[in-house]
BAFI-3210 file (N, C-alpha, C; in Angstrom, 3 decimals, decimal comma, padded with zeros to 6 digits):
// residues 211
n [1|2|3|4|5|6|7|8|9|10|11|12|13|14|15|16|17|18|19|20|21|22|23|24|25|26|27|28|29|30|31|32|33|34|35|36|37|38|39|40|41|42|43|44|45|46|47|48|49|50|51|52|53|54|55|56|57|58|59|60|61|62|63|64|65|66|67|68|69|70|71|72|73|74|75|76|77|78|79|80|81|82|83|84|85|86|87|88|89|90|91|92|93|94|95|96|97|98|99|100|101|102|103|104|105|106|107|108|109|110|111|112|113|114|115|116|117|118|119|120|121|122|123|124|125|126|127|128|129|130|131|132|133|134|135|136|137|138|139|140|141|142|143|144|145|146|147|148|149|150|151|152|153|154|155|156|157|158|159|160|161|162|163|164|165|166|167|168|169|170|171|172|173|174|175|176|177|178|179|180|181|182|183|184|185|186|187|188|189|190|191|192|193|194|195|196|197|198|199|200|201|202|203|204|205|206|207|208|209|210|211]
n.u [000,842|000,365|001,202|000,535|002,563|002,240|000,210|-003,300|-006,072|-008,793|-011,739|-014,392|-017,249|-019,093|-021,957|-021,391|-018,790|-018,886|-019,992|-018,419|-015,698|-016,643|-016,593|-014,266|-012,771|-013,434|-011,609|-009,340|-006,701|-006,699|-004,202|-004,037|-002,741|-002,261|-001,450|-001,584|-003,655|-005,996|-008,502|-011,498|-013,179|-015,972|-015,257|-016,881|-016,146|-016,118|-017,623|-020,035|-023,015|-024,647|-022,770|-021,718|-019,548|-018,229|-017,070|-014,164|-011,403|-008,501|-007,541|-004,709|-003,623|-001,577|-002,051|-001,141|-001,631|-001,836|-002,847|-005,620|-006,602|-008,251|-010,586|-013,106|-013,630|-011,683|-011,523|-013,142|-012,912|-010,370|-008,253|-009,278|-009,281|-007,283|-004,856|-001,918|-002,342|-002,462|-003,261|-002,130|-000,189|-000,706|-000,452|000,161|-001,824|-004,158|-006,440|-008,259|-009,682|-011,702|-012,353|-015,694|-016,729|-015,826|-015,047|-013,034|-011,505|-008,759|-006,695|-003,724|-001,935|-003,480|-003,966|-001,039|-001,491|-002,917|-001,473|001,416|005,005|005,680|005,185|001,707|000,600|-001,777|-002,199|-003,165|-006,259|-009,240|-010,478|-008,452|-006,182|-007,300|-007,326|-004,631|-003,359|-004,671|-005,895|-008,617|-011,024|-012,433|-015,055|-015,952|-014,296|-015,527|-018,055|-017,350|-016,392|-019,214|-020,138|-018,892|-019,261|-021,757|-021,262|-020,525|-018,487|-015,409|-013,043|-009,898|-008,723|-005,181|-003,968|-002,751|-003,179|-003,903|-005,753|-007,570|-010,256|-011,565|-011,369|-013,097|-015,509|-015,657|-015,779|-018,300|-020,255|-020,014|-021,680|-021,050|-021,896|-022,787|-022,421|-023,880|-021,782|-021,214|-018,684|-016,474|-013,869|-011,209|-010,150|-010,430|-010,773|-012,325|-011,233|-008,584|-006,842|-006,550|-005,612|-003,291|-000,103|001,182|-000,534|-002,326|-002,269|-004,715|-006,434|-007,077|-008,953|-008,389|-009,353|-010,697|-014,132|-017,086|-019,751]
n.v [-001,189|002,187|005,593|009,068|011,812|013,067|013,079|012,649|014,669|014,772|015,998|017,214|018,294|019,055|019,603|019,798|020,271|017,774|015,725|015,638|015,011|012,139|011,138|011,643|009,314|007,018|006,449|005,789|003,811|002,145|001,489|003,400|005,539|008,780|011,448|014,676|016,532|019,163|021,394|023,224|024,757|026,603|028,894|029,365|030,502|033,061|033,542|036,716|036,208|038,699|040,223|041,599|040,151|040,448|042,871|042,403|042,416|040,549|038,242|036,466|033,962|031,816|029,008|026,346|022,990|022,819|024,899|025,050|022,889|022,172|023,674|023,633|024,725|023,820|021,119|019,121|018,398|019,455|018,801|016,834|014,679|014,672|015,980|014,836|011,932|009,249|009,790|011,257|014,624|017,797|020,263|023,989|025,233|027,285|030,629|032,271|034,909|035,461|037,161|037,145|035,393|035,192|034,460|031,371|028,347|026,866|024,726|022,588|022,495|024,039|025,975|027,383|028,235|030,037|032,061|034,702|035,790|036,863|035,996|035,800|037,509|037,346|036,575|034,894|034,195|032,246|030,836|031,302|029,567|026,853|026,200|026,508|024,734|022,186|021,643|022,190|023,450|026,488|026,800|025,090|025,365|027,710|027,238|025,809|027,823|028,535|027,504|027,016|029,914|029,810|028,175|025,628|022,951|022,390|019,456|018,411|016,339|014,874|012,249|009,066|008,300|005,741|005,030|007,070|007,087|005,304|006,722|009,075|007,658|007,065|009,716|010,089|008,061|008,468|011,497|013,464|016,418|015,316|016,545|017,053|016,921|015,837|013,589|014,131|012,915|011,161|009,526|008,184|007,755|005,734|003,711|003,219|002,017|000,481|002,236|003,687|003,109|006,230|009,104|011,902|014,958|016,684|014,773|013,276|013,383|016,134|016,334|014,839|014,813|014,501|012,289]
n.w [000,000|-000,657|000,324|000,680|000,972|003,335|006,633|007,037|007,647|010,117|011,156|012,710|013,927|017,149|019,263|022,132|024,027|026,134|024,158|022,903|023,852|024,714|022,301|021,397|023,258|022,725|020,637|021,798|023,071|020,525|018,957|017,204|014,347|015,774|015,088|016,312|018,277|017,798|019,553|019,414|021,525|023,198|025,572|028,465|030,543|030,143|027,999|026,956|025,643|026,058|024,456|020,936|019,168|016,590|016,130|017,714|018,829|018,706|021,140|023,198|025,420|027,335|028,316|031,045|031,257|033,990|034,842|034,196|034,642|036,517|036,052|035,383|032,470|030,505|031,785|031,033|028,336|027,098|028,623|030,368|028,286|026,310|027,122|027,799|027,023|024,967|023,226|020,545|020,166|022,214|021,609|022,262|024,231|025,293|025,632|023,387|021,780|019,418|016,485|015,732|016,681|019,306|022,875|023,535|024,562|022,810|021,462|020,169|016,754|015,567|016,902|016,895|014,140|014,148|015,315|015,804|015,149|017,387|020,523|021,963|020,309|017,381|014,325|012,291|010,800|011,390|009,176|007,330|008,897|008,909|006,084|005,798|006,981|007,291|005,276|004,630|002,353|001,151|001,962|003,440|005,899|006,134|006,795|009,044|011,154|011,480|012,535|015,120|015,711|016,709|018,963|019,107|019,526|017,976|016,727|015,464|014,035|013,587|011,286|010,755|006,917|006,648|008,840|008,872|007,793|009,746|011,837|011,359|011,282|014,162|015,297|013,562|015,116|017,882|017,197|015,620|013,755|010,374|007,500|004,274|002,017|-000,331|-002,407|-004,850|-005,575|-006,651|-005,589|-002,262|001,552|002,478|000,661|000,617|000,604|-001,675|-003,079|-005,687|-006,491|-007,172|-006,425|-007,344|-006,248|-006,460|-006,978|-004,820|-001,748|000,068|003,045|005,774|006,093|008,046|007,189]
ca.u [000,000|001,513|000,853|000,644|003,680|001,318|-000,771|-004,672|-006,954|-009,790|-012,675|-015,842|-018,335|-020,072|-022,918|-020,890|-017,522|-019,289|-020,182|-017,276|-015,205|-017,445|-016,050|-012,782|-012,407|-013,585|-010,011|-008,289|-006,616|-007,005|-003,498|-004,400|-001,153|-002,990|-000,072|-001,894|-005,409|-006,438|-009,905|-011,733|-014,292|-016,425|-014,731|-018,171|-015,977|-015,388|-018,690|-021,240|-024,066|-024,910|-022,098|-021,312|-017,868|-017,962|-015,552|-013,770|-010,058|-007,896|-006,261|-004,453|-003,166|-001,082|-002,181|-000,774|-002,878|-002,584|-004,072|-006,888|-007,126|-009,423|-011,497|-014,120|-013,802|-011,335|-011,119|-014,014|-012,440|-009,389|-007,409|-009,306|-009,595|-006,338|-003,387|-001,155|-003,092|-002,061|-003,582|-001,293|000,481|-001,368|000,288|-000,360|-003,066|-003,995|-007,350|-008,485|-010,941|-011,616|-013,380|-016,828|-016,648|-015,358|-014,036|-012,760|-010,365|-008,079|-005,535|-003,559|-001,561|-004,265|-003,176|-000,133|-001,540|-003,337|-000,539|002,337|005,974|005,378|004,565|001,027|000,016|-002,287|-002,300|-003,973|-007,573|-009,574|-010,591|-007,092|-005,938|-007,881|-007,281|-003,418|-002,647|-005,819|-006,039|-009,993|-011,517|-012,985|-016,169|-015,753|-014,215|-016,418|-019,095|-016,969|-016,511|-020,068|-020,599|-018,003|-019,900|-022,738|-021,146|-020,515|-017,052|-014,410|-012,144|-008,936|-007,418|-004,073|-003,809|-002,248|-004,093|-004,600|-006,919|-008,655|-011,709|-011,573|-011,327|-014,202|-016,608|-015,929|-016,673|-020,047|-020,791|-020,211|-022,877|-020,463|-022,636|-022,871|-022,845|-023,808|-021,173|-020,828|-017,487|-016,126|-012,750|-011,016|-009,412|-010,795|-009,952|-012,582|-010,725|-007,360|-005,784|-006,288|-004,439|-002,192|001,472|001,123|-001,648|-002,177|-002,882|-005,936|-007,413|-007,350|-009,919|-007,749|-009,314|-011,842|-015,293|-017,801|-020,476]
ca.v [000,000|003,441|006,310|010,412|011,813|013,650|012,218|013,631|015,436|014,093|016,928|016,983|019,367|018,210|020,069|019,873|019,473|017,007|014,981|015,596|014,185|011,192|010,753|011,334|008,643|005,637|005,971|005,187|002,079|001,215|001,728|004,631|006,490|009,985|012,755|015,356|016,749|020,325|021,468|024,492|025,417|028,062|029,058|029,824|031,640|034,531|034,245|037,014|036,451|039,908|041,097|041,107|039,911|040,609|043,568|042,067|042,135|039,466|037,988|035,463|033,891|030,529|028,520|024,987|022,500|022,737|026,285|024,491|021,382|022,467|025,180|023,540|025,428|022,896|020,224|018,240|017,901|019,781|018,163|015,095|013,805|014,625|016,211|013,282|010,562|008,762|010,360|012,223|015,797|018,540|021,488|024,887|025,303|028,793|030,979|033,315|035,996|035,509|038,078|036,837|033,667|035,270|033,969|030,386|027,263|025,994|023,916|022,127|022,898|025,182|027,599|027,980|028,714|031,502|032,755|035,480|035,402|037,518|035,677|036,618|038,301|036,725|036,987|034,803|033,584|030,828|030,256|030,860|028,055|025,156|025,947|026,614|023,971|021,172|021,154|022,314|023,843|027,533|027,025|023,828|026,266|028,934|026,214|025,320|028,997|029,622|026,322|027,860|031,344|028,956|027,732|024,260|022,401|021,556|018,515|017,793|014,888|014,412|010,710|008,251|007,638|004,189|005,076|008,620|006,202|004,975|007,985|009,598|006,782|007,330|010,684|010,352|007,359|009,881|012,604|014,615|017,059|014,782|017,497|016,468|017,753|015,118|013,908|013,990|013,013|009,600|008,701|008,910|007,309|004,744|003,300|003,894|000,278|-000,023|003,434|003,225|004,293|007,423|009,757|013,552|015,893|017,351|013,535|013,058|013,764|016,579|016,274|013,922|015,180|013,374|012,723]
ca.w [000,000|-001,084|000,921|000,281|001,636|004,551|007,366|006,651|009,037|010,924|011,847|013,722|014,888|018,342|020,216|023,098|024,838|026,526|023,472|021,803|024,695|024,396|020,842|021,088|023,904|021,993|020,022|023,184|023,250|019,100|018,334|015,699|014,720|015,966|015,190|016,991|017,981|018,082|019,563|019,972|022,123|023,641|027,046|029,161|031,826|029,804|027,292|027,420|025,094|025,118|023,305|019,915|018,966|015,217|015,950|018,543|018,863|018,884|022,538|023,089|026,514|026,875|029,877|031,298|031,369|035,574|035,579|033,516|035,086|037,977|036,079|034,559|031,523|030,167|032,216|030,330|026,919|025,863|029,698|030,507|027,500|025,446|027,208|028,519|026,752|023,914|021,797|019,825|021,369|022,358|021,996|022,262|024,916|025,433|025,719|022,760|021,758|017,860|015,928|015,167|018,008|020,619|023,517|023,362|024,617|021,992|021,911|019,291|016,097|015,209|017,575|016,585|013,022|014,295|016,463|014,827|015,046|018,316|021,797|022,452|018,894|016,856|013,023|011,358|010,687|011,327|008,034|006,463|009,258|008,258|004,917|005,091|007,915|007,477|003,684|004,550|001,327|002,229|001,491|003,979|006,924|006,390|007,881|010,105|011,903|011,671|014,569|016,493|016,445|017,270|020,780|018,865|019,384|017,031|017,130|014,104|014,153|012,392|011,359|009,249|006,463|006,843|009,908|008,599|007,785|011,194|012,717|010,834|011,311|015,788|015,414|013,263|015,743|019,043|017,303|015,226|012,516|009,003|006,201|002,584|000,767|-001,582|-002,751|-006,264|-005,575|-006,960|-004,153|-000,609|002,820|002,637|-000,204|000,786|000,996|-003,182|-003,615|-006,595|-005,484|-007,365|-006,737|-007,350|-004,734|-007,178|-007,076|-003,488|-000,799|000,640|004,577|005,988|006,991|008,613|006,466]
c.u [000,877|000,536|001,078|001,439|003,112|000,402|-001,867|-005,655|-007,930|-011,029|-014,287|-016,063|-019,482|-021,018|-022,451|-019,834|-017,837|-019,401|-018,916|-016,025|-015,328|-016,778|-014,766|-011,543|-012,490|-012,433|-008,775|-007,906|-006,881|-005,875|-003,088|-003,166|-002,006|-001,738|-000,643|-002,811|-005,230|-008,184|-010,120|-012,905|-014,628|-016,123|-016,609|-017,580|-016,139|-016,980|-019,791|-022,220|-024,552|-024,041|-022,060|-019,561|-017,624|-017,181|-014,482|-012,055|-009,668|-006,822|-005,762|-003,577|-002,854|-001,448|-001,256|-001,759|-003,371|-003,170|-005,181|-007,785|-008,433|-010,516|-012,618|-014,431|-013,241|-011,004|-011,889|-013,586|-010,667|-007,715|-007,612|-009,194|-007,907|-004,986|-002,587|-001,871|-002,316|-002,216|-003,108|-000,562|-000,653|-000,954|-000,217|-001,510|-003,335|-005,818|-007,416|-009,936|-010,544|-012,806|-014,284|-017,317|-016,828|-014,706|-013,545|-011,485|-010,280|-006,962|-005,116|-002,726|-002,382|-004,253|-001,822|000,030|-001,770|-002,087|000,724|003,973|006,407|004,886|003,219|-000,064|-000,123|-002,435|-003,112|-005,424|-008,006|-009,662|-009,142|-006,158|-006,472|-008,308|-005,795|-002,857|-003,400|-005,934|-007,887|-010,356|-012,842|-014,565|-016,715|-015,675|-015,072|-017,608|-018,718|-016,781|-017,916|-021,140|-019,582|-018,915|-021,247|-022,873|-021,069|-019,106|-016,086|-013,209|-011,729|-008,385|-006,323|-003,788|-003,383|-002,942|-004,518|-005,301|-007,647|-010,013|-012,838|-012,130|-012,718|-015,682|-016,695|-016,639|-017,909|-020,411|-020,946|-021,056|-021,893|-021,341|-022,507|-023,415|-022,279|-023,196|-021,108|-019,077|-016,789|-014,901|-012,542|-011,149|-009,996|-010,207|-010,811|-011,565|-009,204|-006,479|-005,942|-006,047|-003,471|-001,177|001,881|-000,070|-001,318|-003,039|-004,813|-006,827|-007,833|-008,328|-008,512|-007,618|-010,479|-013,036|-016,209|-019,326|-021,711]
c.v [001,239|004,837|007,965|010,562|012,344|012,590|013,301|013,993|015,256|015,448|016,620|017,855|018,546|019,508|020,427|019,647|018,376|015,761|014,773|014,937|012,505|010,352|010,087|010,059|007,180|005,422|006,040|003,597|001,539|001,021|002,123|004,793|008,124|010,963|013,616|016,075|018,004|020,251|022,939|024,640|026,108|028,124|030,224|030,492|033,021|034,920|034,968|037,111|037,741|040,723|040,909|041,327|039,885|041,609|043,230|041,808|040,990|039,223|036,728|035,417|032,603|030,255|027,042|024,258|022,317|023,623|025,789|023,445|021,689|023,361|025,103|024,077|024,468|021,693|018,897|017,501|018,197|018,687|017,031|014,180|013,757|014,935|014,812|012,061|010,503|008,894|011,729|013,358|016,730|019,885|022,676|025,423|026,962|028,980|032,038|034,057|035,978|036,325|037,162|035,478|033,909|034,532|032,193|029,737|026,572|025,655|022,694|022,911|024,050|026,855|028,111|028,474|030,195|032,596|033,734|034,545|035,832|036,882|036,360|037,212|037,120|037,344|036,911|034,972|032,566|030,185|030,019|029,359|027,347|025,337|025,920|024,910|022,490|020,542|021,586|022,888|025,006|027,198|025,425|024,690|027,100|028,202|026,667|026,419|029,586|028,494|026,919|029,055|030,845|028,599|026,110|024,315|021,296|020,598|017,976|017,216|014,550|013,323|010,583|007,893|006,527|004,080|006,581|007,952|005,634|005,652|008,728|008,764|006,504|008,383|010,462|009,762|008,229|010,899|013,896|014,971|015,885|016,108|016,711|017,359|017,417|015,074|013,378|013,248|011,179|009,227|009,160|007,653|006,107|003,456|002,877|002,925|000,105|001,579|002,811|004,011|005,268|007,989|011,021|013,959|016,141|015,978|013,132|013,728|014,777|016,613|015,265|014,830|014,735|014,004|011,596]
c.w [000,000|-000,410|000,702|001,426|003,505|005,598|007,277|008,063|008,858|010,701|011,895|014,259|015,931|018,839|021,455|023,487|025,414|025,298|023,054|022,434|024,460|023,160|020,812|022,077|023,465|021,170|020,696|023,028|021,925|018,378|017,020|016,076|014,446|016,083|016,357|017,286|018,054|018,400|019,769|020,495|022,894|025,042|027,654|030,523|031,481|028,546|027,409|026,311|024,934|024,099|022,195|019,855|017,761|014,945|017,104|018,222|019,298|019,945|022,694|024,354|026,668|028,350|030,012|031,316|033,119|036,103|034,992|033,779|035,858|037,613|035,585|033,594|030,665|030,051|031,332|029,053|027,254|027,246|030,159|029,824|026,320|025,951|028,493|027,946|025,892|022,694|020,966|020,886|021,352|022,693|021,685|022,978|025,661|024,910|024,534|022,613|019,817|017,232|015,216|015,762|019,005|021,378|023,741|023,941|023,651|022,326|020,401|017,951|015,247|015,610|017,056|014,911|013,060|014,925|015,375|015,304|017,088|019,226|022,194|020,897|018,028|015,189|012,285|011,185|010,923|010,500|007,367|007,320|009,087|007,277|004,905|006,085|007,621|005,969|003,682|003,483|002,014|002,506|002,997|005,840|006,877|006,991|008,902|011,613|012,496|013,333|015,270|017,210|017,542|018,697|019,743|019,677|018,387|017,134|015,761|014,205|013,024|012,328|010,659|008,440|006,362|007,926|009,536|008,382|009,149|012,365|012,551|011,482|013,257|015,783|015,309|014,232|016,822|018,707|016,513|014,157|011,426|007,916|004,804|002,057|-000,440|-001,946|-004,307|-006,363|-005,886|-006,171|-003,233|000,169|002,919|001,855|-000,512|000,831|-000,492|-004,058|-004,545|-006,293|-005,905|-007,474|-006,692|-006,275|-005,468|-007,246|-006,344|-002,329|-000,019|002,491|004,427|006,583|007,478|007,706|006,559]
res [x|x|x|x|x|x|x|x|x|x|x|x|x|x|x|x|x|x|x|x|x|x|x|x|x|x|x|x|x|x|x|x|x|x|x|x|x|x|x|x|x|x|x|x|x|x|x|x|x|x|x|x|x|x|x|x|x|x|x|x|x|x|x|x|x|x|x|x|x|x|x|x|x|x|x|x|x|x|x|x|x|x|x|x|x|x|x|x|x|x|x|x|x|x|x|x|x|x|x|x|x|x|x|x|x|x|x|x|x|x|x|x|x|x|x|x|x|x|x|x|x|x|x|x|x|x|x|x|x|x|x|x|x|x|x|x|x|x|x|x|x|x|x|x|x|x|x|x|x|x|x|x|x|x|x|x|x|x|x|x|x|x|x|x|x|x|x|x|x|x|x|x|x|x|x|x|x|x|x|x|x|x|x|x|x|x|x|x|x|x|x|x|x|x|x|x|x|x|x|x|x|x|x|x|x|x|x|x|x|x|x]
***
């Protein structure tokens, strides 16, 4: 079996940290090769529903996971469920304020998309990260931001492709969104064991979505 030089990304929209926990615990113990998760969700210490955060400046604050452990803000998902487990690394764990979201716990290589060259200063976008970092297709992220604004929670799993199928099919089972996108693409991840040992990027399912 011949493999794209990359390992492909997982994602799932849950209803809840709670659910989404739920999910991401059933690929405990399957000996997936899980590179590394990112999640994001809505920090309820800091959210006020009355505001609007569509002009909202961008903050950004790096925590440990032992100022987090105890705070019930993160302890549910982004600390019980991923940092120190086996499931992949979890780096980057830190609190932001994203224009048109607001305030939020993320954690994961996602952060450090958004993040500058600058400790603290935030650059990018959401959308331009899980299109420059995920392989997401905008039109794919631009969803995906508008469950965040929502109060959903997002969970990316970087895998080997010989488990992105795998991976996909826990999520949906745990309650992750299913959006009909339809997929045109030769190659996808169900399929992925009668890959021919050259494929083009333009033929390939670029991310997995749960569908």
């Amino acid at each position: 079996m011949n493999a794209p030089a990359n390992d492909v990304t997982v994602v799932g929209i849950f209803d809840s940290p709670a659910a989404a926990r739920t999910a991401v615990d059933t690929l405990r113990g399957r000996n997936l090769a899980i590179r590394d998760v990112s999640v994001v969700e809505r920090d309820p210490a800091r959210y006020d529903p009355a505001l609007d955060y569509g002009n909202a400046g961008w903050e950004y604050r790096e925590y440990t996971t032992e100022e987090l452990g105890g705070s019930g803000t993160a302890s549910g998902l982004l600390v019980g469920s991923l940092a120190g487990t086996a499931l992949g690394t979890l780096a980057g764990l830190g609190a932001l304020v994203i224009p048109g979201i607001g305030p939020v716990i993320a954690a994961g290589p996602l952060v450090g998309a958004l993040l500058g060259g600058t400790a603290g200063a935030v650059t990018g976008t959401l959308i331009g990260a899980l299109v420059d970092v995920f392989q997401v297709p905008e039109q794919h992220a631009t969803v995906y931001r508008e469950r965040l604004h929502q109060g959903n929670t997002m969970v990316a799993i970087h895998v080997d492709p010989a488990h992105a199928a795998y991976v996909r099919d826990a999520l949906r089972t745990g309650g992750a969104e299913r959006f009909d996108w339809g997929n045109s693409y030769q190659y996808t991840y169900d399929n992925y064991n009668a890959w021919p040992g050259t494929v083009r990027a333009e033929e390939r399912q670029p991310y997995v979505w749960v569908d």
